[in-house]
C-alpha positions in Angstrom: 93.6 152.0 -11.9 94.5 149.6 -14.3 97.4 147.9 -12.4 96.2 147.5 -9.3 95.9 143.8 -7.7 93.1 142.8 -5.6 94.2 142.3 -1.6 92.3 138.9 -0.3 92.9 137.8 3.3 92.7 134.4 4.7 90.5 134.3 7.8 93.7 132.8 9.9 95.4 136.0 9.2 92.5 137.8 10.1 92.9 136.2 13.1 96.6 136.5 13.0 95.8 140.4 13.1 93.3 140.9 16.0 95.1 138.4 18.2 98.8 141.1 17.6 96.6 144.1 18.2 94.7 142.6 21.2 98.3 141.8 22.5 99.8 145.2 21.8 96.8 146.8 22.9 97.3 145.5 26.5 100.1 147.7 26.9 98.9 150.4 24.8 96.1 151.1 22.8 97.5 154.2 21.0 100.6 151.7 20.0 97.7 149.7 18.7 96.6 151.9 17.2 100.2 153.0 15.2 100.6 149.6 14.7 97.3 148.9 12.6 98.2 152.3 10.5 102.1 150.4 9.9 100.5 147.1 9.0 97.9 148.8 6.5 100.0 150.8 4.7 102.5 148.2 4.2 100.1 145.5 3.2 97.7 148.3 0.8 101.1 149.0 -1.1 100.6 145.3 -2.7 98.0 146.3 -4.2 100.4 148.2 -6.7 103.2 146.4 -5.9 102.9 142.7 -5.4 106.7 141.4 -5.7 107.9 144.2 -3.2 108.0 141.3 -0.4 111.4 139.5 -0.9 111.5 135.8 -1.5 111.9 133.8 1.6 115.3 131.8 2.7 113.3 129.0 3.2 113.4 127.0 0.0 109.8 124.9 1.3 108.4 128.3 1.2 109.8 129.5 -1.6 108.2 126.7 -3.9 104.9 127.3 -2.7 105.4 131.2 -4.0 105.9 132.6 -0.9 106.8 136.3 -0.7 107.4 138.2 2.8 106.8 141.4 3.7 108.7 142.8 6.9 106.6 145.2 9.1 107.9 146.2 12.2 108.9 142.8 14.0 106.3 140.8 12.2 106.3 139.0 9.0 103.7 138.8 6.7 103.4 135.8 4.6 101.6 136.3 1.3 101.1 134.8 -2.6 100.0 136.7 -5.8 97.7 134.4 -7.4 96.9 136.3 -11.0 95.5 139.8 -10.2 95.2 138.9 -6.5 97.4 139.3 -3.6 96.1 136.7 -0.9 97.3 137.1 2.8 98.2 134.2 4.0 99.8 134.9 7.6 100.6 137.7 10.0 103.3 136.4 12.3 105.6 137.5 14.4 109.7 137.7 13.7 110.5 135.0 16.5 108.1 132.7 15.7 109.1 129.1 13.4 106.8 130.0 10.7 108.7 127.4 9.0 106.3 124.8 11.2 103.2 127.1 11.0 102.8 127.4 7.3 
C-alpha cells in the first residue's frame, strides 16, 4: 500500500510496554492481554495515519514534533520522521512526561 508509514520503536518504549503489561498482568493476565490488543491497534493505525495523535499542550514538546496518542490511561509519545512513525514513549496519563522526555 502506497501510503503506508513505516512503525519504528525505540527500545525505551519497548521497555515502556513490557514493564505496563507486566504491571497489569499482576492483577490480570486476560486484562493484559485486552490491553496489548488496545495498544496495537491504536499504535498500527499510524501506519495510515500518522497526524491522528493531537499535538501536545506542552509547547517543549511540541517543538520537538511531538504528537500523542491517547490509549486507555496511557499516552503514547511519538514523531513522524519522513515515511516513518518512531515510538518514542509509552507512558502512563499521571505521569510528568514533561520531565521524562
Amino acid at each position: 500500500m502506497p501510503n503506508k508509514y513505516n512503525l519504528r520503536y525505540l527500545s525505551i518504549a519497548q521497555d515502556d510496554l513490557v514493564s505496563i503489561l507486566d504491571w497489569i498482568a499482576q492483577d490480570s493476565a486476560s486484562r493484559a492481554k485486552v490491553f496489548v490488543d488496545s495498544v496495537s491497534n491504536r499504535i498500527g493505525r499510524l501506519e495510515h495515519h500518522p497526524l491522528m495523535g493531537r499535538m501536545p499542550r506542552n509547547e517543549k514538546l511540541k517543538k520537538l514534533g511531538y504528537r500523542v496518542l491517547v490509549v486507555e490511561n496511557y499516552l503514547v509519545f511519538y514523531v513522524q520522521r519522513g515515511r516513518a512513525v518512531e515510538i518514542h514513549r509509552v507512558l502512563h496519563g499521571s505521569r510528568n512526561f514533561d520531565e521524562i522526555l
